[in-house]
MARFINU-937325 format. One record per residue: x, y, z of N, C-alpha, C in turn. Coordinates in steps of 0.1 Angstrom, whole numbers, plus 5000, padded with zeros to 4 digits. Layout:
N
XYZXYZXYZ
...
% end
This chain:
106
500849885000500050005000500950125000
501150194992501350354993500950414987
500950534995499650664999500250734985
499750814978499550934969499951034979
500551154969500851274980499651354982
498351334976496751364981496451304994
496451164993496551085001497051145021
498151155016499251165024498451325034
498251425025498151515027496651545036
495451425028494951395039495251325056
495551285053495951165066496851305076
497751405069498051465075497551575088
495751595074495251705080494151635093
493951535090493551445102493851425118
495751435109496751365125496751515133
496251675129496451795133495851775149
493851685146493651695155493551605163
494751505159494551415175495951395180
495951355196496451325209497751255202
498851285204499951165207499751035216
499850925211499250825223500450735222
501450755213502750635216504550705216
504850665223505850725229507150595232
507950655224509550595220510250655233
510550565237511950635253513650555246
513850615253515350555258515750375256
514550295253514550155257514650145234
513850265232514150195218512250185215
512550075201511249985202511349865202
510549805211510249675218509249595219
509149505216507849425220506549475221
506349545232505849555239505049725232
505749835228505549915219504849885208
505549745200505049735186503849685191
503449625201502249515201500949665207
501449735215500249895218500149985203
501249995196500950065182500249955175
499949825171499149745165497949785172
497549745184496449795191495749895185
496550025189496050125183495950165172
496650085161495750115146494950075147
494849935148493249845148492349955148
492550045164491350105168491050185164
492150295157492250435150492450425137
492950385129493950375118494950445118
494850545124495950675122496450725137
497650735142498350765154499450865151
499550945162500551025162501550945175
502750975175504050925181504551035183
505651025197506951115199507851015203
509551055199510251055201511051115216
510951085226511951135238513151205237
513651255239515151365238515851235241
515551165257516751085255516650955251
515650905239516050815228517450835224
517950685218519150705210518750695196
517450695192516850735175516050865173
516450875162515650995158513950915155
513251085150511851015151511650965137
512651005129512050985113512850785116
513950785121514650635123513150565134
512950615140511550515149510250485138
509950605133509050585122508850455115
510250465105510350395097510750215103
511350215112511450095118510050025122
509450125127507950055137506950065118
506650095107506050095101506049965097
507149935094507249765086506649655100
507149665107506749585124505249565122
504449705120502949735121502449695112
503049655103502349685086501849815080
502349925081501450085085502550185072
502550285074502350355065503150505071
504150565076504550635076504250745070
503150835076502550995066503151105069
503551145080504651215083505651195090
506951315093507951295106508051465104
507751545118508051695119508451665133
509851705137510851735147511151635153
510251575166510651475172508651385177
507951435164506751365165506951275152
506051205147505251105138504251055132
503850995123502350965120502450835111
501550775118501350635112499950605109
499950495095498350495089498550365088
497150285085497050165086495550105082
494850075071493650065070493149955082
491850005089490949905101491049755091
491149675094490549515089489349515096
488749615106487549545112486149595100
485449505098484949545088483549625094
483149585107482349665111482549825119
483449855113484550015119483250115114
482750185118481750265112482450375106
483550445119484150555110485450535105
485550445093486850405086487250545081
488550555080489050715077489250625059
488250725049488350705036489050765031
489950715022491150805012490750895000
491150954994490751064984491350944971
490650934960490950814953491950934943
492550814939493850894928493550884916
493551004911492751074901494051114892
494451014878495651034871494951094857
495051154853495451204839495651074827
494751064819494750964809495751034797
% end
């Protein structure tokens, strides 16, 4: 799956208004991280992340590591935050976050 820069740009305007809920420390990512960021796509599709000052990764290096782990989708990295996407499998999700379809030029 990758996102279109339409795409992208929604999922961006989305992640504006919600909560950071996963948080990279000093330990890294672990187990235990990947298995609460799975969680919370399931539940959201879309999460924002920070990076800690005293991590020894940057946020755009946590990103891209935890994306492939999740199966997810890296939408942004601005300073020491994140954004991760991930379509629900639940098929009864009422409010699936729907993508802008990609509209090419024949």
């Amino acid at each position: 799956m990758d996102l279109t820069s339409k795409q992208r740009a929604q999922l961006r305007g989305l992640a504006n208004g919600i909560d950071t809920i996963l948080i990279v420390g000093k330990d890294g990512i672990g187990d235990n991280l990947v298995r609460q960021a799975n969680d919370a796509l399931e539940a959201r599709e879309l999460i924002k992340g920070k990076v800690l000052d005293n991590s020894l990764m940057s946020a755009r290096e946590a990103a891209e590591e935890l994306a492939p782990l999740t199966r997810s989708e890296v939408v942004q990295v601005i300073g020491t935050k994140f954004v991760l996407y991930r379509p629900s499998h639940k098929k009864d999700k009422k409010d699936k976050i729907v993508l802008v379809a990609d509209k090419k030029k024949a």
